[in-house]
LOTORRO-208970 format. One record per residue: residue in one letter; x, y, z of N, C-alpha, C in turn. Coordinates in steps of 0.2 Angstrom, whole numbers, plus 5000, padded with zeros to 4 digits. Layout:
BEGIN
AXYZXYZXYZ;...
//
This chain:
BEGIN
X534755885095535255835092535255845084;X535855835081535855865074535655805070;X535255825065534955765061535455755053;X535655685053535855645047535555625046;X535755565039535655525035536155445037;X535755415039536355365042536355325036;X536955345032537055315024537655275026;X538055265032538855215033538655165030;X538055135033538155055027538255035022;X537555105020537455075013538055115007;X538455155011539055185006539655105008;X539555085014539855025013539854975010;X539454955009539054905005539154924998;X539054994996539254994990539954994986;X540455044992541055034991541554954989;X541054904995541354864993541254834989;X540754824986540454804979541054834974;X541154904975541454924970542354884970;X542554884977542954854978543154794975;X542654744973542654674974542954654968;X543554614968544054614961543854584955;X543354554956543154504952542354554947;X542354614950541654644948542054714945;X542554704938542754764935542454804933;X542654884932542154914930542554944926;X542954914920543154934916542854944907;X542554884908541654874905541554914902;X541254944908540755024910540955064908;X541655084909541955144910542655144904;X542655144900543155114896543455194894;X544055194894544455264896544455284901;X544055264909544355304914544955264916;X545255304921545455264926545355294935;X545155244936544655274941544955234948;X544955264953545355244960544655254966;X544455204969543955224973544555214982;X544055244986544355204992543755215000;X543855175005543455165011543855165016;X543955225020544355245024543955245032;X543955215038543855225043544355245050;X544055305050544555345057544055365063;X544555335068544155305075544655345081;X544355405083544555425090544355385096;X544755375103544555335108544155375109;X543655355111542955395117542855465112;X543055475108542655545102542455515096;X542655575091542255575082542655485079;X542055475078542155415072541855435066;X542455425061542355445053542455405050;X541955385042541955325037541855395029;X542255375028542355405022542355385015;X541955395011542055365003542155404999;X542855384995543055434989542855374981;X542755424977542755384972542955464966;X543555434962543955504958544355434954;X543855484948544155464940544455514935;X544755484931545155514925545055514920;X544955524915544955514907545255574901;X545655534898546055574893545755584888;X545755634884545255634879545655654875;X546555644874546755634868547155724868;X547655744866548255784865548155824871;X548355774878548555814884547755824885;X547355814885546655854887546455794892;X546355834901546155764905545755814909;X545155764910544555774915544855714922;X544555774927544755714933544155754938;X543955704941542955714943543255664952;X543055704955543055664961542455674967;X542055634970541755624976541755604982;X541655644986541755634993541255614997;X541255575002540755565004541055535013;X540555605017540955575027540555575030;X540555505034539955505039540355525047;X540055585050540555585056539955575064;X540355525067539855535074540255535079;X539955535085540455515090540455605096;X540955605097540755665103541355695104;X541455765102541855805099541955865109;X542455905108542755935112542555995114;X542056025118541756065119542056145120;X542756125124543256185126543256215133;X542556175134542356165143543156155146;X543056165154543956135157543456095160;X543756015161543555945167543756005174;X543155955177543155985187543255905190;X543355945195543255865199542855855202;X541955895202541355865204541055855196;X540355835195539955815191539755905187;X539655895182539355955177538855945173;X538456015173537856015169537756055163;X537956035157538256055152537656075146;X537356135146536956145139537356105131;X536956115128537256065121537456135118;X537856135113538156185107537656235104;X537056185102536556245100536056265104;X536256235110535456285118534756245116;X535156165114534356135116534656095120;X534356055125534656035130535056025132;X535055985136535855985143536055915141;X536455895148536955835148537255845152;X537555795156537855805162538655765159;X539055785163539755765165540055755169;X540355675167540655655174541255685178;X541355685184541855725187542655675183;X542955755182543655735180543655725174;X543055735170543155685162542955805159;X543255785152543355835147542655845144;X542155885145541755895144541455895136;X541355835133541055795126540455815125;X540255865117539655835114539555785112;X539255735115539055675112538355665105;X538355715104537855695099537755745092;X538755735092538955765087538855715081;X538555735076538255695071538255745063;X538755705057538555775053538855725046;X538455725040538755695035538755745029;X539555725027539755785020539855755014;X539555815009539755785001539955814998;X540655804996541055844991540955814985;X540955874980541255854971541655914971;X542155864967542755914964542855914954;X542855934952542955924944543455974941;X543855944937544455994935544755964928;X544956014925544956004916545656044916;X546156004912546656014910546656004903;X547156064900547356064892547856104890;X548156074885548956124883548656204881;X549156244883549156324880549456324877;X550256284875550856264871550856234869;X551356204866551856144866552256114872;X552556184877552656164884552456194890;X551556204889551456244896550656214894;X550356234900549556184900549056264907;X548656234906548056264909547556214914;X547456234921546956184923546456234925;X545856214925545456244930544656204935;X544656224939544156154943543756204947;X543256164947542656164952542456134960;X542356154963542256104971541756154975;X541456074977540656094978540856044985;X540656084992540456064998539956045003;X539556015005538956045007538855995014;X538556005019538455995027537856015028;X537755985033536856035037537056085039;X537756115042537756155044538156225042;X538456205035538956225031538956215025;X539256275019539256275011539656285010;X540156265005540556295003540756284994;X540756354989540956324984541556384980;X541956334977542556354976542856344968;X543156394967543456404958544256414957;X544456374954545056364954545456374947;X546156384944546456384942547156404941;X547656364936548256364936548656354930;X549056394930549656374924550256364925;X550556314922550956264921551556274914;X552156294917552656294911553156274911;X553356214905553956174906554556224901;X555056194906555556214902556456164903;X556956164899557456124897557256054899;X556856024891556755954890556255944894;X555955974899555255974904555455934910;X556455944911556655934916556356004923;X556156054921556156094925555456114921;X554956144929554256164928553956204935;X553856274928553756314935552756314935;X552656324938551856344940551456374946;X550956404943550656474947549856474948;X549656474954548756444952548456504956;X547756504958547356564962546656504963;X546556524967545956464970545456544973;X544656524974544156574977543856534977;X543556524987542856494990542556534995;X542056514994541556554997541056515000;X541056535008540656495013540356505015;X539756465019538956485023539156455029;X538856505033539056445040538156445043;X537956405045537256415046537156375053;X537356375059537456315064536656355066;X536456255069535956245073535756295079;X535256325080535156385085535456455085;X535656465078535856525076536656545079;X536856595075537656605077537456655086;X537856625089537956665096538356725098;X538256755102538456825103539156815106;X539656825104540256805106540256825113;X540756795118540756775126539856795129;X539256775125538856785130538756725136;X538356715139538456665143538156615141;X538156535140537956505138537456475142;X536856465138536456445148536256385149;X536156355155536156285156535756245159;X535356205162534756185164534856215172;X534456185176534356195184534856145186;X534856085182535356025185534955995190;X534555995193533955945196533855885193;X534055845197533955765196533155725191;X532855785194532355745191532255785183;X532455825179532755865174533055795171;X533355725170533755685167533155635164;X533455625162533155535158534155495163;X533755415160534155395163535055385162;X534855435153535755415149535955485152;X535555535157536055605157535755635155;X535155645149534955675144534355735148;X534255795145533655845148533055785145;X532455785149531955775146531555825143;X531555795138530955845133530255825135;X529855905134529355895134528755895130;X528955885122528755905117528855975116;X529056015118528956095118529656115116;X529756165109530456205107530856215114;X531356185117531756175123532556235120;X532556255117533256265117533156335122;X533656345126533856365129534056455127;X534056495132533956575130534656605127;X534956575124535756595124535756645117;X535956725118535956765115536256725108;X535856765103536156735097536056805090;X536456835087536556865083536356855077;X536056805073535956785067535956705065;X535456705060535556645059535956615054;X536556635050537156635046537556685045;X538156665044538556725041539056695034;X539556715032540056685026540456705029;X541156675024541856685025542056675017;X542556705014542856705009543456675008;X543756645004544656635006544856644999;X545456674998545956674989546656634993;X546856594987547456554991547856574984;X548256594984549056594979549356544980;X549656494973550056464975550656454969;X551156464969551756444967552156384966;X552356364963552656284963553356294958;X553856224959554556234954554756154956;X554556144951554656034949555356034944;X555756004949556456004948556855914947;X556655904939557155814939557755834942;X557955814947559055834947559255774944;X559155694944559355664940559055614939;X559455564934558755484933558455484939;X558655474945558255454952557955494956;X558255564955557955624961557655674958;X556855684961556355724959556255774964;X556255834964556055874970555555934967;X555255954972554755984973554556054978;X554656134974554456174981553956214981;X553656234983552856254985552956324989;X552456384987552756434992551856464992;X551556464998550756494996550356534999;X549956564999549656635003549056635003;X548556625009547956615011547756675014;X547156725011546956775014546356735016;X545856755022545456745024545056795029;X544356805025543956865027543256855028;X543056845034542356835037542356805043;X541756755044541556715050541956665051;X542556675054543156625058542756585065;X542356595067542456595074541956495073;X542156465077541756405078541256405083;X540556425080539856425083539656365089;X539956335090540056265095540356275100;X540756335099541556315105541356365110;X541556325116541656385122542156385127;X542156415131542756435136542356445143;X542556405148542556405154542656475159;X542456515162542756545164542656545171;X543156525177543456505182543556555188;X543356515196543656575199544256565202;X544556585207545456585210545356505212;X544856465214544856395216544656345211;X544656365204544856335199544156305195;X543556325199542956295200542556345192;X542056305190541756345182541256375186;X541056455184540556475186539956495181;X540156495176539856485169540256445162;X539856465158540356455151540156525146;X540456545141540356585136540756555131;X540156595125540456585117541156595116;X541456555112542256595110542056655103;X542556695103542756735098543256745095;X543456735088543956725084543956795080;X544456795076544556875071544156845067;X543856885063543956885056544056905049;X544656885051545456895045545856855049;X546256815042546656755043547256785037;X547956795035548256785034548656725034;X548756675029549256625031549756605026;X550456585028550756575022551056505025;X551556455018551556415019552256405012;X552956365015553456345013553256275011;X553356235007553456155006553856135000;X554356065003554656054999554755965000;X554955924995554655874993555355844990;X555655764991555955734987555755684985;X555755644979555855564980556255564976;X556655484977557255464975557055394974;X557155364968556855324968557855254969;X557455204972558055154974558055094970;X558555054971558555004969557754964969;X557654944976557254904978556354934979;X556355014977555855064979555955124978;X555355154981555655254981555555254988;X555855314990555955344997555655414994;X555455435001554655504999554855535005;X555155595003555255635011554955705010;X554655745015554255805014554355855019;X554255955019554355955025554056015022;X553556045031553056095027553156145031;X553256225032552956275035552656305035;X552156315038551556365039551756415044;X551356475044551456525048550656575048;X550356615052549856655049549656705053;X549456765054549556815059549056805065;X548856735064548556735071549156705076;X549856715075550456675078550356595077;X550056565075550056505074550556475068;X551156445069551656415067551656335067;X551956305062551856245062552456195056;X552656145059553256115055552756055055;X552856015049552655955046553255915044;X553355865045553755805043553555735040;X553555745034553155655033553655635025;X553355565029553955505026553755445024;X554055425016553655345017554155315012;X554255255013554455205010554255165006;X554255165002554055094995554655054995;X554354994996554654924996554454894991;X554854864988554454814982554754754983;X554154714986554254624986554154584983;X553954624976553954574969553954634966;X553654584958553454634954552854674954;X552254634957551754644959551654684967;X551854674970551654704977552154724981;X552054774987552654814988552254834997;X552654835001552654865007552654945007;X552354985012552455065012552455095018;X552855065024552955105030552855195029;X552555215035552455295034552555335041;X552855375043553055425046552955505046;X552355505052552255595049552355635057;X552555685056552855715063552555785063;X552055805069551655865067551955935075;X552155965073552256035078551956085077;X551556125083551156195081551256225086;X551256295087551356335093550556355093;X550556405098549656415099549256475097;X548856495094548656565092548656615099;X548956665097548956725104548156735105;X547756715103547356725109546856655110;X547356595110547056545114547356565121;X546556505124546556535132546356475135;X546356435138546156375141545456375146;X545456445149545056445153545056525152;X544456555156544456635156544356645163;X544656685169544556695176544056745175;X543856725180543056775182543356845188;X543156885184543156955188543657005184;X544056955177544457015176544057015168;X544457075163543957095158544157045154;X543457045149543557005143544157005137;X544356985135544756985129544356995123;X544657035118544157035113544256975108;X544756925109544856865103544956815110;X544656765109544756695113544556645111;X544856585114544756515111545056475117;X544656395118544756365121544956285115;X544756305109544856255105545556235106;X545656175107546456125106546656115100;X546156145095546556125089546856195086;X546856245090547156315091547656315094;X547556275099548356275106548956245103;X549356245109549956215108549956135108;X550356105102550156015103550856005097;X550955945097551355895094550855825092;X550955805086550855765083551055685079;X550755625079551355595075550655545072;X550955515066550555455062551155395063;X551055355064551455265059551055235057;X551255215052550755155049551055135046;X550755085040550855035036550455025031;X550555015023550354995018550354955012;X549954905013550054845007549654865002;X550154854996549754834989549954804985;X549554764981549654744975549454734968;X549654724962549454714957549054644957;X548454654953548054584951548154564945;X547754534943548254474936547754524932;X546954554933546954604927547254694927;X547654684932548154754931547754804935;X547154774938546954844943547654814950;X547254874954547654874959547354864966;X547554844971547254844977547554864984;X547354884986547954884994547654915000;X547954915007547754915012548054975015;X547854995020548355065023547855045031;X548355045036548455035044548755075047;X548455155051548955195054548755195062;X549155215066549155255072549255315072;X548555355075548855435074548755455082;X549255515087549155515092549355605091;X548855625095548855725093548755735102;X549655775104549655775111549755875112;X549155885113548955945116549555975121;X549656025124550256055126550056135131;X550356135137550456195142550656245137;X550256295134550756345130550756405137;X550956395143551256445148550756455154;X550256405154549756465158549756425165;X549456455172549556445178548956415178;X548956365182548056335183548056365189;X547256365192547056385197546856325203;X546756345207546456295213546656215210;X545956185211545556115207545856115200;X545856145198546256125189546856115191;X547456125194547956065196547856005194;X547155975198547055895197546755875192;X546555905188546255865181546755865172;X546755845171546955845165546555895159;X547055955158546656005152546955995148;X547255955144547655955141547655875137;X546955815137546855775136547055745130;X547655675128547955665121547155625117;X547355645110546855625107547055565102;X546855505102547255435099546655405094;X546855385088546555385083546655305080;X546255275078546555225071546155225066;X546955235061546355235055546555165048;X546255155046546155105042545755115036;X546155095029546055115023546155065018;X545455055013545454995008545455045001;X545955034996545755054989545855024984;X545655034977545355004974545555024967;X546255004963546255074957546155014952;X545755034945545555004940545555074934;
//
C-alpha cells in the first residue's frame, strides 16, 4: 500500500482559516495580492482529490512583479488498472507486486489503495527590457513519493501600436524522475498474482500478510528512469476594439524518456473473452505534440462572455478539440453569477488496445489506459462571487464533470460482449476562494 501524509484536514482547517473574511491578511502581507483557494473533486467509486492553492503577487514598483505559488493534493480513492471486467470474480495482484485483491464479477478492476499527496511551488519574475516589451522567467518545483519533477522557464513579451497588439515567444525545460513502488517493470512481462485460495484473504479481499517482504516476482528492470520535456510557445494578444479581446497561442512539446505508466496493464484474452493473464503496458519514448488555441472576450453590457477553442495533435495519433465557455453576470456591483461550459473530444493513441488476445504476437507499444483511448467529455457548473465591504473577494464554484470513454473499432470476444469496457467516469467538483 502506498504511504502518505494524511494532511486533508489540517490543509483544511488551515485554508479555511485563511478563508475566514473577517481574519485579513493584508496586515501581514502589505503589497501582496494574494488569492488562495480549496478545491474538492470526487469520482463515483474512484480518486478523490482535495487541493490547496495559495499564489501571491507583489509589485515592486516600474513593472517589476514577483508572483510565487503553491500547490498542495491530497489524492485517494481507487484508480483504473487497464484490467478488462469478466463476468466471474478476479484475483488481481496490486500495481507494485505486493499483494493481491480480488474483483467482483462484472465490475472494472480498481486499485483501491491508490493514495499519493503532491507539492508544487512555482515562482516567476517579471521586468521591462524596454519601454514596450518585458521578460519573465520562473521556476517549478514538483514532488510525489513516486515522482520529481523540476522545470525552468522563460519568455518575452513585445508591445506594439499603443500596446494594442502583443507578440510573445517563451521555452520551458523539465526534467523528471519516475521512481514507482517495486521498481519499473519489464514492459508486457506477466504480472503475477496470488494462488486465489480463499483462505489467502482477510475479510475486506485483501492477501494476508505475514510479516515477511510479499511483493510478488514480477520482472522489473530498474528502480527509476527520467523523462525530459522543451515546450515552445508562441502567443499574439489582439485588442480589436473597446469590448473585444482575442488571443492566439501556437505550441510544440517534445518529449523524450520514460512515457510508459508503471501501474498500468493490459489483459490478455482468449477467443471466449475470459483473462488468462495480465502484462505491463509499453509506451514510446518520444512524444511529439502540438497545439492551436484561440481565445475571445467581449465584454457586454451586463458582463463578459469568455469563449475558447484548443487543438492538440501529437505523433502518438492522439487528436483532440477543446470547447470552453463562460458567462459573467453582474448582479450588482459587488457580485456576479458565472455559468461554465466545457466540451472535451480525443481520438485514441494507435497503439491503444483494450485487451491483448492470447496466441498472437506482442505489439511493441500498448496501452489499456482510457485516458489514451477514444472518449468525449463535458464540465457545467456554476460560480458565485462577491466583493466584501473590505474589497477582498470571495466565491464559490459547483461543477459536473462526466468523461465517456469510447469503442475506438475493436471486436470484443466471447464474455466481453456482456460487460462493460468502456465504464463513464462522473465527478463533482466544488471550489471555495479567497482573493485579498
Amino acid at each position: 500500500m502506498k504511504k502518505t501524509i494524511n494532511i486533508t484536514a489540517a490543509l483544511a482547517s488551515a485554508t479555511c482559516a485563511l478563508l475566514h473574511p473577517y481574519a485579513s491578511a493584508n496586515d501581514m502581507l502589505e503589497g501582496w495580492k494574494v488569492d488562495t483557494s480549496l478545491m474538492y473533486y470526487g469520482e463515483t467509486d474512484r480518486v478523490t482529490a482535495v487541493e490547496t492553492v495559495i499564489a501571491g503577487q507583489k509589485d515592486f514598483g516600474d513593472e517589476r512583479l514577483f508572483t510565487g505559488k503553491i500547490v498542495i493534493d491530497t489524492l485517494t480513492g481507487a484508480s483504473a488498472t487497464g484490467a478488462v471486467a469478466q463476468l466471474t470474480a478476479q484475483t488481481v495482484s496490486r500495481p507494485s507486486g505486493q499483494g493481491s485483491y480480488t474483483v467482483n464479477a462484472g465490475e472494472t478492476p480498481l486499485d483501491n489503495t491508490f493514495k499519493d499527496t503532491r507539492v508544487q511551488v512555482d515562482g516567476q519574475w517579471t521586468q521591462p527590457w524596454s519601454d514596450v516589451s518585458r521578460i519573465t522567467t520562473g521556476l517549478h518545483l514538483s514532488t510525489e513519493h513516486d515522482y520529481y519533477s523540476l522545470g525552468f522557464n522563460g519568455s518575452y513579451a513585445h508591445d506594439f501600436y499603443n500596446k494594442n497588439t502583443t507578440l510573445s515567444g517563451g521555452l520551458a525545460y523539465s526534467y523528471d524522475v519516475i521512481k514507482p513502488e517495486g521498481g519499473l517493470p519489464v514492459p508486457f512481462s506477466t504480472k503475477t498474482a496470488s494462488t486465489g485460495y480463499s483462505e489467502d484473504y482477510d475479510d475486506d479481499g485483501y492477501i494476508e500478510e505475514d510479516g515477511d517482504d510479499n511483493y510478488a516476482n514480477d520482472e522489473r528492470s530498474g528502480s527509476s528512469d527520467n523523462k525530459s520535456t522543451i515546450d515552445v510557445l508562441f502567443g499574439l494578444t489582439q485588442v480589436i476594439n473597446r469590448r473585444m479581446l482575442m488571443q492566439f497561442n501556437l505550441g510544440v512539446s517534445q518529449i523524450n524518456g520514460y512515457s510508459t505508466d508503471p501501474y498500468k496493464v493490459l489483459s490478455i484474452v482468449n477467443d471466449q473473452g475470459l483473462t488468462q493473464s495480465l502484462v505491463y503496458e509499453n509506451r514510446p519514448d518520444s512524444r511529439i505534440k502540438t497545439f492551436a488555441f484561440w481565445q475571445t472576450k467581449y465584454a457586454l453590457d451586463f458582463g463578459v462572455a469568455d469563449f475558447s477553442y484548443r487543438f492538440a495533435t501529437d505523433d502518438w495519433k492522439v487528436d483532440s478539440h477543446t470547447f470552453d465557455s463562460r458567462l459573467r453576470i453582474n448582479l450588482s456591483d459587488s457580485s456576479y453569477l458565472q455559468p461554465h461550459f466545457r466540451y472535451y473530444n480525443q481520438s485514441a493513441a494507435e497503439f491503444f488496445q483494450p485487451f491483448l488476445m492470447e496466441g498472437q504476437a506482442l505489439p511493441e507499444f500498448a496501452t489499456a489506459d482510457y485516458r489514451l483511448g477514444e472518449m468525449t467529455a463535458y464540465t457545467v457548473g456554476l460560480k458565485y462571487g462577491m466583493e466584501l465591504d473590505n474589497g477582498d473577494e470571495l466565491s464559490f464554484r459547483l461543477e459536473y464533470y462526466q468523461q465517456s470513454p469510447k469503442n475506438a473499432g475493436f471486436t470484443e470476444p466471447g464474455t466481453l460482449k456482456d460487460v462493460d469496457l468502456y465504464p463513464s467516469v462522473k465527478a463533482v467538483i466544488a471550489q471555495v476562494n479567497y482573493r485579498f
